[in-house]
C-alpha positions as CSV (number, residue, x, y, z in Angstrom):
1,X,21.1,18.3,-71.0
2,X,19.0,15.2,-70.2
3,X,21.3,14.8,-67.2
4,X,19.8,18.0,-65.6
5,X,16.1,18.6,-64.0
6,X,14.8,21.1,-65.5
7,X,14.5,22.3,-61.6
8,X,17.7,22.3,-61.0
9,X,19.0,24.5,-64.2
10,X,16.2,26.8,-63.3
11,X,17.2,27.3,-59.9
12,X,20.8,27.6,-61.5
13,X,20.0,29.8,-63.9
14,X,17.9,32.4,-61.1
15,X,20.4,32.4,-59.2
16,X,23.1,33.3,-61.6
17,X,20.3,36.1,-62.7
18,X,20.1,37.6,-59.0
19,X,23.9,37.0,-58.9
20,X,24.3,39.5,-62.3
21,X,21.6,41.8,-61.2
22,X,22.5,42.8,-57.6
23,X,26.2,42.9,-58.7
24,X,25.0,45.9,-61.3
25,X,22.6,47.1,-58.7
26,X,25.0,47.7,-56.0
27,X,27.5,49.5,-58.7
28,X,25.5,51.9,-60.7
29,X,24.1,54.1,-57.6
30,X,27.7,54.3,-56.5
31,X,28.9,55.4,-59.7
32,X,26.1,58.0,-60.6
33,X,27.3,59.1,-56.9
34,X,31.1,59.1,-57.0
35,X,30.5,61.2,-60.9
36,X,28.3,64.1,-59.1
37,X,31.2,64.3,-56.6
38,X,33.9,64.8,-58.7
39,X,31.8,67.1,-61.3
40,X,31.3,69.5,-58.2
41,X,34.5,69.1,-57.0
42,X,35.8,70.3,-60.9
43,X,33.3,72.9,-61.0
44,X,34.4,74.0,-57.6
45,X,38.0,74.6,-58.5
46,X,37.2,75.6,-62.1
47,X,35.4,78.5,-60.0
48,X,37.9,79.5,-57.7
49,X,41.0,78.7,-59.9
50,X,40.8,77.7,-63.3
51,X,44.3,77.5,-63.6
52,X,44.9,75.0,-60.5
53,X,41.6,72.8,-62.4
54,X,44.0,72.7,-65.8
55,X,47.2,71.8,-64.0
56,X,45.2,68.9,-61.3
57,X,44.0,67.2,-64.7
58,X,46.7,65.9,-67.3
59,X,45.7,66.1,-70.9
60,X,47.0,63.0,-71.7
61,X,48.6,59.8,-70.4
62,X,52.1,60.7,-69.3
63,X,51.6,64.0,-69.2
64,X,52.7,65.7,-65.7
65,X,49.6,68.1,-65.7
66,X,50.6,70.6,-69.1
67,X,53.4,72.1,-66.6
68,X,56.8,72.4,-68.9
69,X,59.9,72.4,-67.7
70,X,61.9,75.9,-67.3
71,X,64.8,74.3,-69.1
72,X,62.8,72.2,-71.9
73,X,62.2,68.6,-71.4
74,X,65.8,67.6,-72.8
75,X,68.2,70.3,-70.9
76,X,70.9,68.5,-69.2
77,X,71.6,68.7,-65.3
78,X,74.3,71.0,-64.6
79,X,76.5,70.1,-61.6
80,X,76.5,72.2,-58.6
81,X,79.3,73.8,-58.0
82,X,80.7,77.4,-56.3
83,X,78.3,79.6,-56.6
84,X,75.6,77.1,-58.1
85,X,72.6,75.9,-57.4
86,X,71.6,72.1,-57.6
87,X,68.9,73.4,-59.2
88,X,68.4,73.5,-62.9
């Protein structure tokens, strides 16, 4: 430490400080902005169509939205043929 100022590891040190502080400064308004937009945006479609809210936000990670499949998650594709759909 006796190799530093002490000058130059204050100047160091405010600058890291204004570094730190402006970097959090310029991120919370956005977020506290960007949260009231998407809480109004939820509340907008839980209004109108509380059904389309539940299927536009999965429960959990993977999830395609709580929509199951007409066949069950583990029916096997059947082939098209005459008189068949390629659909399931």
């Amino acid at each position: 430490m006796s190799q530093y100022h002490s000058g130059d590891l204050l100047n160091r040190m405010d600058n890291d400080v204004a570094s730190v502080s402006s970097s959090v400064l310029g991120w919370l308004p956005d977020l506290v902005t960007r949260l009231v937009q998407f809480l109004g945006a939820l509340g907008i479609i839980l209004y109108y169509d509380p059904t389309l809210a539940g299927l536009a936000l999965p429960q959990r990670a993977g999830d395609p939205g709580g929509v199951p499949h007409p066949h069950g998650p583990d029916a096997p594709i059947q082939p098209a043929g005459p008189g068949r759909s390629a659909l399931r």
